[in-house]
C-alpha positions in Angstrom: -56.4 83.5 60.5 -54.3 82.8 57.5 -54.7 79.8 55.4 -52.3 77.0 55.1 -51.2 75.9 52.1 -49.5 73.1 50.2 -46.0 75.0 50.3 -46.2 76.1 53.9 -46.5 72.1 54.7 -44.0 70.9 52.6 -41.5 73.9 53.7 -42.2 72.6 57.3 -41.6 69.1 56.9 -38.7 70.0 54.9 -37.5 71.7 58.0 -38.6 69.2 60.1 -36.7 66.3 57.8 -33.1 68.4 57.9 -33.3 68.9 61.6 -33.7 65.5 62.5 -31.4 64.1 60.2 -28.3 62.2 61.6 -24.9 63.8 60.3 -24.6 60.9 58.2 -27.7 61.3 56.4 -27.9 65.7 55.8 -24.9 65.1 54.0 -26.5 62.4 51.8 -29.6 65.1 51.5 -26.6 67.7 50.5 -25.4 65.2 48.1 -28.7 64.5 46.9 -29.7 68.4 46.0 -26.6 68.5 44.7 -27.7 65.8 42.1 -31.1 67.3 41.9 -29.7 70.3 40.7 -27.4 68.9 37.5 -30.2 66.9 36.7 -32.2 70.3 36.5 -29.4 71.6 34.5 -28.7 68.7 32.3 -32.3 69.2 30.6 -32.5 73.4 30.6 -28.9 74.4 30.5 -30.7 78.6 29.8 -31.2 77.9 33.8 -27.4 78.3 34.3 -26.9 81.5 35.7 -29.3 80.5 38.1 -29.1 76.5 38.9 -25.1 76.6 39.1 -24.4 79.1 41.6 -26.6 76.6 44.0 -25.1 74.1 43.1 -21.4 75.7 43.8 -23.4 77.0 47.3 -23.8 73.3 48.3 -20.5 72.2 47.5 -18.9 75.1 49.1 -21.5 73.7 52.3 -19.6 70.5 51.5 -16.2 71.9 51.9 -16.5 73.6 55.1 -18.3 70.5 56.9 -15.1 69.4 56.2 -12.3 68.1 58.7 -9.3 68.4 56.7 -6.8 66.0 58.5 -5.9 62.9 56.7 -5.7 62.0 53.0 -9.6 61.4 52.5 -11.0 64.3 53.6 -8.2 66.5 51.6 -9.6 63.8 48.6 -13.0 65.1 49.2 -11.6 68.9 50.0 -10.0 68.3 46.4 -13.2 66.8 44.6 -15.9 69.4 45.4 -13.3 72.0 44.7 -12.8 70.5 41.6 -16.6 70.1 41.0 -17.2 73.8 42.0 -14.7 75.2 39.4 -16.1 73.0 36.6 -19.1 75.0 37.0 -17.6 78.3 36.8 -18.4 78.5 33.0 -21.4 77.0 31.2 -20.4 73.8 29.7 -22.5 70.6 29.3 -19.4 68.7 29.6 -18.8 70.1 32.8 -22.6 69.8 34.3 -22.0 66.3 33.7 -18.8 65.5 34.9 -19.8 67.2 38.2 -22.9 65.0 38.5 -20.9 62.0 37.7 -18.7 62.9 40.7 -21.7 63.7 42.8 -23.6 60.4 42.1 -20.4 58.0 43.3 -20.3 60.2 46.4 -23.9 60.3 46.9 -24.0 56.9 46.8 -20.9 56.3 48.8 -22.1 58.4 51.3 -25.7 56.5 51.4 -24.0 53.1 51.7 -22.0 54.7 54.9 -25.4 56.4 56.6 -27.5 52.7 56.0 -24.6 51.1 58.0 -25.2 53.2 61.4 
């Protein structure tokens, strides 16, 4: 019988944590990697070629959860493309203009998921 190990019980409850999440709150966790990520970034930018294409994965995640029908959600539409072309080239500028973007919505978005 195989062991069980510290990774296997994180990976589950990691698992377990997304699909119980409200709506609300996966995109505050999506928000949240996001942020994890730049962070990552900001202090090794050598990691690029591998810590900005996930980054530009989750806000492409962002983008499709999308309902584009009123001014707002084109806002957003507009903001996480904007975010995801920033990172098409290494610049530290760029890491941390997209993390300043992320943390307003992060925290917009966490404000919204308390309220229900």
């Amino acid at each position: 019988m195989p062991q069980t190990t510290a990774h296997d019980i994180a990976a589950y409850y990691s698992r377990v944590q997304i699909l119980s999440a409200s709506k609300a709150r996966l995109l505050c966790m999506l928000h949240e990697k996001c942020l994890f990520f730049c962070i990552k970034l900001r202090n090794n930018g050598a990691e690029f070629p591998v810590l900005a294409p996930r980054i530009q994965n989750i806000l492409a995640q962002l983008q499709m959860s999308l309902i584009v029908n009123d001014t707002v959600s084109k806002g957003l539409f507009y903001l996480y493309d904007y975010c995801y072309v920033r990172l098409n080239a290494p610049d530290p500028d760029a890491v941390e203009n997209v993390f300043d973007v992320m943390l307003v919505l992060f925290e917009t978005f966490s404000r919204i998921a308390r309220r229900r």
